[in-house]
Phi, psi and omega in degrees: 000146217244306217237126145249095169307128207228068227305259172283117189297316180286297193301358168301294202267335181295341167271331182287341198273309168289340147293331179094359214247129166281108197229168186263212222292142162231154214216151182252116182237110180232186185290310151348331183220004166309296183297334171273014188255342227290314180292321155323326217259331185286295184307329197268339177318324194275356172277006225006076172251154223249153183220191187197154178228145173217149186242168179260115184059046176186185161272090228294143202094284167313064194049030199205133190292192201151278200315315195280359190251306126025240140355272206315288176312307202302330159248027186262351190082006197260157180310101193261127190231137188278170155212124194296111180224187174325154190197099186290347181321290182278329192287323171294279181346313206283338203225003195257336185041045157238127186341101207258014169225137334292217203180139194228096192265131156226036162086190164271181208260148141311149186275323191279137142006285206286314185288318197290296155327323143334303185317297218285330175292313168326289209272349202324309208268343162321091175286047188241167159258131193286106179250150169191153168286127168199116166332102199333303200295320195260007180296294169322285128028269231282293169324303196287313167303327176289315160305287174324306191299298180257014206042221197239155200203138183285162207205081163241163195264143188212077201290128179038065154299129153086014181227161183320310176261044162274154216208117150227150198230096093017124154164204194257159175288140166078347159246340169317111187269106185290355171285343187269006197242149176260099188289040179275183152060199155330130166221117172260153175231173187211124168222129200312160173306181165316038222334141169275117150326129182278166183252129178289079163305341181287321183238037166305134179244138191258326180317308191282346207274291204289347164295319174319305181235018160329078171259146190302312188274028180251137184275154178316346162291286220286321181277345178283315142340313149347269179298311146357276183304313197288315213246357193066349158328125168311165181281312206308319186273335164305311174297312208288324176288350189263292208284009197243342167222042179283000000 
């Protein structure tokens, strides 16, 4: 290795050091100064000297610099090879016992209001779960904007993953009492797909359900499979009933 591209030059070398890992020249590469690296960064590749980006305390990309660099090279031809390293994305997912497919990363959050709210609405309709980066002091803020925007939704806070006080916190949007929580450190938050509305079965009108979603070219699977998905309703007891009133 030639080159180490570095989010931080000190937290690098103290790490390549406490590793043993003998390393050359190390360069301060951050989100601020990434686009003014980049023809340097061309020249030493065309030079074929071999380079490496290491971001701090993440995955490099991943709400972390890179991407334009990235970009750049890759359509420059030169050889880009990933290496798997921390990540709170999957590890939060991995811990959270909220679905973790699909799944929507959105980065950190905008700081205004307006925006945040912007976010959360764009993804509202989505039956994915929602990950994001968010700042201790903007958590509460942030919880509370998601209630309005999307209602309640299961939720966890998932605090200093993989350091001595990681913590996840768990419940619904709008019931977590955030006086009880320790707002220090790191936060991934997750926040679950829509809740499927329960169905009253009991007082179910079945007339109106298949007038709703009766369509002609669907055979009784395929339309019990339907109605299934849209009411949450089992398929099997939706197919026994269409064949039982056809």
């Amino acid at each position: 290795m030639d080159l180490i591209l570095a989010e931080d030059t000190r937290s690098a070398k103290k790490l390549l050091s406490a590793l043993n890992i003998p390393f050359p020249r190390i360069v301060s590469f951050f989100e601020h100064n990434e686009e003014d690296k980049l023809g340097q960064i061309e020249s030493y590749l065309q030079e074929g000297k071999e380079i490496a980006l290491l971001s701090e305390a993440g995955t490099p990309l991943l709400a972390d610099p890179g991407f334009q660099l990235v970009r750049t090279l890759r359509q420059k031809g030169a050889t880009i090879i990933p290496i798997p390293g921390p990540s709170a994305i999957t590890a939060a997912l991995m811990a959270a016992g909220i679905a973790p497919l699909p799944f929507t990363f959105l980065g950190f959050l905008p700081r205004k209001t307006g925006e945040i709210e912007a976010v959360f609405r764009e993804f509202k309709q989505l039956k994915s779960t929602l990950v994001f980066f968010e700042r201790k002091n903007r958590v509460a803020k942030t919880l509370n904007l998601a209630l309005k925007v999307l209602g309640k939704r299961e939720v966890c806070l998932a605090r200093e993953i993989s350091k001595i006080h990681e913590e996840f916190i768990y419940g619904i949007l709008g019931e977590i009492d955030l006086d009880k929580i320790t707002l220090k450190g790191e936060f991934t938050i997750l926040i679950g797909p829509p809740l499927e509305d329960k169905v009253d079965k009991k007082n179910l009108n079945w007339k109106e359900v298949l007038e709703k979603y009766r369509e002609k070219d669907l055979k009784p699977k395929q339309l019990a499979q339907k109605i299934a998905k849209e009411t949450g309703l089992s398929p099997k007891e939706v197919y026994t009933f269409l064949i039982k009133n056809e």
